[in-house]
N, C-alpha and C positions, 0 to 999 in steps of 0.2 A: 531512919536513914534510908530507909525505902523510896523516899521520896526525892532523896537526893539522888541513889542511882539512875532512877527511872531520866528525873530531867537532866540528869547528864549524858545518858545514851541520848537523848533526844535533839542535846546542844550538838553532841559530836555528830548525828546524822543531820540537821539543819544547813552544818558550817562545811560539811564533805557535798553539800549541793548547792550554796549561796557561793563557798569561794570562788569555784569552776567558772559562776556565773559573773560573779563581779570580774574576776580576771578576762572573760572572753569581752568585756567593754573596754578593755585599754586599750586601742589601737595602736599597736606597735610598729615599726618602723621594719622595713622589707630587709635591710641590708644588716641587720644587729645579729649577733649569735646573742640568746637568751638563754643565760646558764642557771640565774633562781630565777624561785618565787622566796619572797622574803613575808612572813607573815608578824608584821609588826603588833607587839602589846606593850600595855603600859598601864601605870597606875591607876589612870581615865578608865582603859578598854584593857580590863585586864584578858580580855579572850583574845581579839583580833582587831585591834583601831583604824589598822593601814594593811595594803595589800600593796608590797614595791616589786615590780620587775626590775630582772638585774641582768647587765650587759657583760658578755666576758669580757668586750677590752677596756670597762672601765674598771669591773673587778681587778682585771690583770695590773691595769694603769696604778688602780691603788695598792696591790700587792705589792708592786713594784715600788711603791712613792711610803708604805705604811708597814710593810708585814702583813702578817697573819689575820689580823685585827680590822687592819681598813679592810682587808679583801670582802669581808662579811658586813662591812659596816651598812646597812639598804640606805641610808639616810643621805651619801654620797651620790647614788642613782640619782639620773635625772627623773626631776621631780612631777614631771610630768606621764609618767610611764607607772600609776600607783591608783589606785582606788581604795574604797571603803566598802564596807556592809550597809546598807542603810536598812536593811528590813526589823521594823521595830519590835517585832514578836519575837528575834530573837534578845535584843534588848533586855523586854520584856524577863525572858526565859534566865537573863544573865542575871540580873538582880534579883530574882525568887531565887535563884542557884545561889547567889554568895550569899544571901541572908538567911540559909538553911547553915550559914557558920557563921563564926562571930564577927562580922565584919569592919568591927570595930579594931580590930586585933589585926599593926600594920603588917603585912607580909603573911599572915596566919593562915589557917586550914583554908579560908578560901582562897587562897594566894595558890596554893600547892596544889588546892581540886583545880584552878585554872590553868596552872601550867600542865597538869596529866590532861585535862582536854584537849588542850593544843599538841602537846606529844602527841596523843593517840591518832589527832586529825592529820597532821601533817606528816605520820609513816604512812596512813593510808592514802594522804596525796600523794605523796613517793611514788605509790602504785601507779596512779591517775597513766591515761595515753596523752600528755602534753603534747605529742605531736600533731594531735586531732585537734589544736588548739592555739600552736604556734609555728610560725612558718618554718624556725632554726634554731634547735638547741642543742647546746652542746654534748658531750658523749660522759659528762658531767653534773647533768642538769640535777639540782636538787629542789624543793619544796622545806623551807627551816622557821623554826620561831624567831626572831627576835625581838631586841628590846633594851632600854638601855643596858642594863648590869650585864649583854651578853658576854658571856668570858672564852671565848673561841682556841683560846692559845691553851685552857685547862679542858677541854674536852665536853665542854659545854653542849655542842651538837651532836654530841651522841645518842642523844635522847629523841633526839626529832627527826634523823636520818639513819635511815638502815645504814646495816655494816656493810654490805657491799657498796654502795656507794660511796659510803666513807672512803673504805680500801682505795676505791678512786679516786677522793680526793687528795688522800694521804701520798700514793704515789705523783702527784702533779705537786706534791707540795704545799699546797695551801689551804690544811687540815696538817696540826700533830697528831 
């Protein structure tokens, strides 16, 4: 199992330097408040497949139009505002990592070491100075996993976003 820690520290310092960087290529638009980063996975990419920026007033638009649920939904954003990973060494890195578990086994130990990568990289994005990066974001701005099954209305992002930020969003309403 030694071998799994080690490429897992190594996934999570890889993806706390490639996300920054795939995000600084989306050319975002001057006049948008940019409240996330949405770090989308999936069955395909169980780390990170999609990388979506997310605009407050269409968040707000679908809070309004959806609840709780659309407001997180990244798949709403316009779809022009999203990049990928394409560096293949981490590829590489992902499939020695899920095949150090049974990866045959759907949803199993590798399902669960992928979602603690993603938790762990995206509090430390929390961290990241987003400002050194985007011209306007809001006094909200989060860094979050998603993915289809996200269950946002059960507490789902608690995992991915510090509690003070929560707190934050929870007062705005758009977090229980």
């Amino acid at each position: 199992m030694n071998e799994a820690i080690e490429l897992k520290k190594e996934i999570i310092n890889d993806l706390l330097k490639l996300i920054p960087e795939a995000i600084k290529e989306i050319s975002t638009p001057q006049d948008q408040k940019i409240c996330f980063v949405a770090l989308y996975r999936s069955d395909y990419d169980p780390l990170v497949g999609l990388i979506q920026i997310g605009f407050e007033d269409v968040r707000q638009s679908n809070f309004e139009e959806g609840g709780i649920w659309m407001a997180w939904n990244s798949g709403d954003q316009p779809y022009k505002y999203q990049n990928d990973l394409k560096e293949q060494s981490l590829k590489e890195k992902e499939k020695r990592f899920i095949n150090l578990f049974d990866p045959d086994e759907y949803y199993g130990e590798w399902w669960k070491q992928c979602i603690d990568v993603m938790n762990q990289v995206s509090m430390k994005l929390n961290d990241y100075d987003w400002n050194s990066v985007f011209k306007d974001i809001t006094d909200d701005f989060v860094v979050y996993i998603d993915w289809e099954g996200l269950d946002v209305e059960n507490g789902e992002l608690e995992s991915c976003i510090p509690k003070n930020k929560l707190m934050k969003l929870k007062e705005k309403g758009i977090v229980k």
